[in-house]
C-alpha positions in Angstrom: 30.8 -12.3 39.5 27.2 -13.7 40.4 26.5 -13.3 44.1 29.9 -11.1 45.0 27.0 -8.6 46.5 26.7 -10.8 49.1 30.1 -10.4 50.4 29.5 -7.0 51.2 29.9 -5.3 54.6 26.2 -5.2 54.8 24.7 -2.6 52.6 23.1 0.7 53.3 25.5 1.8 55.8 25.3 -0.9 57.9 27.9 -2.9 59.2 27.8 -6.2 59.2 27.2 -8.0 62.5 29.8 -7.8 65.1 30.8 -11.2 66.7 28.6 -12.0 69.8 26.3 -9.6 68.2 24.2 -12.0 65.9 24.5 -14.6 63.5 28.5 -14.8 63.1 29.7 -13.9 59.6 26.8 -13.0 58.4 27.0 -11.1 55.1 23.5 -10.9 53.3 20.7 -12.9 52.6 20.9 -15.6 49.9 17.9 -17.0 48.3 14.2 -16.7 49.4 12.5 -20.2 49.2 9.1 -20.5 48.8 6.0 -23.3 47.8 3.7 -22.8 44.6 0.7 -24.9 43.7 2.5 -25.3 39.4 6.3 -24.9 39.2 5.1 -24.6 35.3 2.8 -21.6 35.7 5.2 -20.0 38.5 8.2 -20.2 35.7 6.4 -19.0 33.1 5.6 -15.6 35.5 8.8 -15.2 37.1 10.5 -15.8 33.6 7.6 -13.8 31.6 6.2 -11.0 33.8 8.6 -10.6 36.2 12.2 -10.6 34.1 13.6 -13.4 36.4 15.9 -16.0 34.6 16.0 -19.9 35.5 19.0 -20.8 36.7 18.9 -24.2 37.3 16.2 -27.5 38.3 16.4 -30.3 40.9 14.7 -32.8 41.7 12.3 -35.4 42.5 13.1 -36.0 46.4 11.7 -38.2 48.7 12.3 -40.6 51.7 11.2 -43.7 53.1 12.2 -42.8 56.2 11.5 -39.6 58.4 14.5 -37.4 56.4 12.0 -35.3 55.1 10.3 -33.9 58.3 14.1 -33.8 59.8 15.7 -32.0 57.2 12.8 -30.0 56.2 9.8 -29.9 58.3 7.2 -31.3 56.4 5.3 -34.7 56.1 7.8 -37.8 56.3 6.1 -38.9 52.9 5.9 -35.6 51.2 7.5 -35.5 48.1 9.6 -32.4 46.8 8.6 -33.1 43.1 11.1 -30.4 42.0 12.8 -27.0 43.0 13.7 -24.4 40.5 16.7 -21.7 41.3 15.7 -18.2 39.6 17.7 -15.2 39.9 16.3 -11.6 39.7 18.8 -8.5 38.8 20.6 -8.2 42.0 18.4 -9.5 44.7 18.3 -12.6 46.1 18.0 -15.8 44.3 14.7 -17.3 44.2 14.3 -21.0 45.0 11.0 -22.6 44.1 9.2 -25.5 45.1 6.4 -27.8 44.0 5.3 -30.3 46.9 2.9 -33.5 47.0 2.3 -34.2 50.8 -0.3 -35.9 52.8 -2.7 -32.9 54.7 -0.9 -30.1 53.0 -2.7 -26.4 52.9 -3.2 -25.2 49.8 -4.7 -21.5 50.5 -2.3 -18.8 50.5 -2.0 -16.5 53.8 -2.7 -12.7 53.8 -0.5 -10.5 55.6 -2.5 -10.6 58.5 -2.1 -14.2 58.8 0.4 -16.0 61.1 2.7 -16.8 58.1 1.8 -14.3 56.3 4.5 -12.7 53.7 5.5 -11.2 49.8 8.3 -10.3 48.1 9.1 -6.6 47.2 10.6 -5.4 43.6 12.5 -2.7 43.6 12.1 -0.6 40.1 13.4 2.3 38.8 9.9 3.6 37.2 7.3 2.3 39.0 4.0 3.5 36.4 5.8 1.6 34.3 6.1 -1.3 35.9 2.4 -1.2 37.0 1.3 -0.9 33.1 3.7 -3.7 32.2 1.8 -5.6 35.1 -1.5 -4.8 34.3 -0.3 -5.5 29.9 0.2 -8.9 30.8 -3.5 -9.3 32.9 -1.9 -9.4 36.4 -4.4 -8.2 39.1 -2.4 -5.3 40.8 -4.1 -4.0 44.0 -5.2 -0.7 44.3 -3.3 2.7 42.8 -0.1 2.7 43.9 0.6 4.7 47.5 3.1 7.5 48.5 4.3 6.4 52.0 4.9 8.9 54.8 6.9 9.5 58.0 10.3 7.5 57.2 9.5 6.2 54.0 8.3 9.5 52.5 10.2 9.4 49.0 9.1 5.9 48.4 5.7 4.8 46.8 4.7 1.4 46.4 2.0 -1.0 45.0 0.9 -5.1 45.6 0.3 -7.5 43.3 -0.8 -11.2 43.2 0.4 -14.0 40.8 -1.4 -15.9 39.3 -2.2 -18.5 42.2 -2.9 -15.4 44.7 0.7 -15.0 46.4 1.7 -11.5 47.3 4.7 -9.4 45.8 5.1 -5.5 45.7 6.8 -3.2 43.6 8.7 -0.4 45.7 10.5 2.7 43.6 12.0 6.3 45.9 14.4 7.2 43.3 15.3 9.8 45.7 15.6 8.7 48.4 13.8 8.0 51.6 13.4 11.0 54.5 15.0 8.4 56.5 18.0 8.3 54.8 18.7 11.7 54.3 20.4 14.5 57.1 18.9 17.3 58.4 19.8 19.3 55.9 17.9 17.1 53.2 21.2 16.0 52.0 21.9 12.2 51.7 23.0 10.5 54.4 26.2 9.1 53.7 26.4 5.1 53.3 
């Protein structure tokens, strides 16, 4: 069943949320919503490059009156021209926007901004995931690094799409030192 992962007891042996100890019922997190310059070109790389499938379109919204900036914090005359759901393997869903709006910014933050952000990819192999990147002309940053500390086990890469927005693949087929036991066994979940 689509989503059922959500309804888990919090994943990676964590459990969920007692009450009074956070956001009550809390079970996962949904969808990830973010802004791109062309709903077009973001499709076609999410859908092309990236293995994501379109779930489903909304779309145009607007208000005369100050709905937009209650509901959603932006300009009371912006207009959402659409939003696009994608879903990617088992992750969270996607939800994509496309915006016209009076004063909006149109440069995308580094991670060093206030703001800043990306989305991570978990794969399986991640050379091959690199070459597929880099087959289909996508600017991947650097040689991919093997982390340390905690994260030793895990190596990991960025990436930018076409309009400059940060993502990362992230592969430890093995594991991460942090979730393993003294004994180098793994930790159970």
């Amino acid at each position: 069943m689509p989503g059922q992962w959500i309804h888990s007891s919090g994943g990676r042996g964590e459990e969920a949320p007692q009450q009074g100890q956070g956001l009550p019922g809390l079970t996962g997190v949904e969808h990830i919503g973010f802004t791109v310059p062309d709903l077009d070109e973001a499709t076609r790389f999410f859908v092309e490059v990236i293995g994501c499938r379109h779930l489903y379109s909304l779309g145009p919204f607007r208000s005369d009156g100050a709905w937009m900036a209650e509901h959603l914090n932006v300009h009371p005359r912006a207009v959402m021209r659409e939003l696009r759901f994608f879903r990617c393997a088992g992750g969270p869903d996607f939800e994509i926007f496309e915006y016209e709006a009076p004063g909006r910014r149109t440069d995308q933050p580094r991670n060093s901004d206030i703001g800043g952000h990306h989305l991570a990819f978990y794969v399986t192999d991640l050379d091959a995931a690199v070459a597929h990147l880099r087959r289909h002309g996508v600017r991947v940053l650097g040689e991919p690094t093997a982390s340390s500390g905690p994260s030793q086990g895990q190596r990991w890469v960025y990436f930018l799409t076409p309009w400059g927005m940060q993502l990362e693949l992230v592969s430890y087929p093995h594991g991460k030192r942090c979730e393993r036991d003294e004994d180098g066994a793994p930790a159970p979940l």
